[in-house]
Structures are given as structure tokens and as C-alpha cells.
KEDRENNU-659558 format. One line per 2 residues: number of its first residue (from 0); their letters; for each residue x negated, y, z of C-alpha. Coordinates in steps of 0.02 Angstrom, whole numbers, always signed. Layout:
# KEDRENNU-659558
NUM> a> X:Y:Z  ...
END
This chain:
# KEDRENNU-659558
0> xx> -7497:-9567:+4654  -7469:-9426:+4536
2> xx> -7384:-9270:+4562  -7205:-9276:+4523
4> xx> -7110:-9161:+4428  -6983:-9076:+4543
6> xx> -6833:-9168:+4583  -6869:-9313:+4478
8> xx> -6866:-9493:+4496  -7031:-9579:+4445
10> xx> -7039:-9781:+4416  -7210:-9850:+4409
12> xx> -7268:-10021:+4378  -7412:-10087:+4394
14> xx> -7510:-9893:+4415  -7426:-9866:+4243
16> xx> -7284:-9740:+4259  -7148:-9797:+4163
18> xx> -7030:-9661:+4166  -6997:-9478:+4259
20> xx> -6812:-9462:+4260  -6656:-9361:+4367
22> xx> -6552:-9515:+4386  -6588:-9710:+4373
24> xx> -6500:-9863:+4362  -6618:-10008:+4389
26> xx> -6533:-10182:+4345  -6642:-10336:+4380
28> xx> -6599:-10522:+4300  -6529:-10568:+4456
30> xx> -6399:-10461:+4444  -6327:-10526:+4295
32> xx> -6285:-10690:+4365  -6248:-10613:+4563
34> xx> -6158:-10462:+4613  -6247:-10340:+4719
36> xx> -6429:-10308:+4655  -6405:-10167:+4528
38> xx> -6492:-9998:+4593  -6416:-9818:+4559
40> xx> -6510:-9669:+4607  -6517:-9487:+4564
42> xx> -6591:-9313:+4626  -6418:-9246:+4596
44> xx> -6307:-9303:+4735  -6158:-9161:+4696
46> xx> -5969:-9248:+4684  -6012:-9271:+4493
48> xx> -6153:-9404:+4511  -6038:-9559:+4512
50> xx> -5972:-9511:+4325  -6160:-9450:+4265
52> xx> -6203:-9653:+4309  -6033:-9730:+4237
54> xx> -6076:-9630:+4073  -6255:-9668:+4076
56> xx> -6203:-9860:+4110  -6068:-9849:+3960
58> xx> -6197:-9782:+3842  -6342:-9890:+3881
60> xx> -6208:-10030:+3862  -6150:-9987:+3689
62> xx> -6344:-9968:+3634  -6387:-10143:+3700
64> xx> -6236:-10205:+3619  -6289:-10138:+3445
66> xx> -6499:-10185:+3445  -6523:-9992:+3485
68> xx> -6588:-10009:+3661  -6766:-10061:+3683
70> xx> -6789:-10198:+3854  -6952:-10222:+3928
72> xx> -6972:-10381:+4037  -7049:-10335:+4195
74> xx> -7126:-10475:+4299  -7162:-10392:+4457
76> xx> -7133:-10274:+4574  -7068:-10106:+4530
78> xx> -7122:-9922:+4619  -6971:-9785:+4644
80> xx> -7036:-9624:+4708  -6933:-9481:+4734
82> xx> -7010:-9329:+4822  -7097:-9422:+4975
84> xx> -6987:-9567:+4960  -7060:-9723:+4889
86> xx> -6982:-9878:+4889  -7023:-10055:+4794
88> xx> -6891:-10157:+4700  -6932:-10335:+4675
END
């Protein structure tokens, strides 16, 4: 794998990096249908983290609402890798 930035989260799929970011929520189609499967993580874990994901969920909300958030369909297995953890979301 490539060297990551430091203190950032990097989601690969398929070799491909997808995106290097600080914090991540990752919400598969199962999750809209069953409660449980949405994924929050960040390189940040200070008292402040649980607002940086309710605004990043609010925002990414309103943007899906009005056509300005782009969706890729992924149909596979997903790579999280944050400093020398790595982890797969299915």
C-alpha cells in the first residue's frame, strides 16, 4: 500500500485509492433499510469529533437532497487504513 499522509484516513477499492481524508462516514445500502451498519471514523478523537460527523452528515445530506452530491456504486469490498490499521468493509 502507499504511504499515507499523516493522520489521515485512506479508502481504497479495488488498489484504486478513493479518497485520503481526517474523518469518514462510510454508509453502505444496507444501512438504509437496517439500523446499525453506518461507519464513522476520524484521526481526531478530541470531545469535538461527534459534532465534526453530525455536521459533515447534515451537509452531505442537504447536497444529496439537492443533485449536488456525486454517489459512486461500489460493488465490493472496501479498504480503510489509518496509520497501521487496516480494516475491510463489505
Amino acid at each position: 500500500m502507499n504511504t499515507l499522509k499523516k493522520d489521515a484516513i485512506m479508502i481504497r477499492f479495488e488498489d484504486d485509492t478513493v479518497t485520503e481524508w481526517r474523518s469518514a462516514i462510510i454508509i453502505p445500502e444496507r444501512a438504509i433499510i437496517e439500523a446499525g451498519y453506518i461507519r464513522t471514523m476520524t484521526t481526531n478523537a478530541n470531545a469535538h469529533s461527534k459534532h465534526e460527523f453530525h455536521a459533515m452528515a447534515q451537509i452531505a445530506f442537504s447536497q444529496f437532497q439537492g443533485g449536488e452530491l456525486d454517489i459512486e456504486a461500489v460493488h465490493g469490498p472496501l479498504t480503510v487504513q489509518w496509520k497501521n490499521e487496516v480494516g475491510t468493509i463489505l
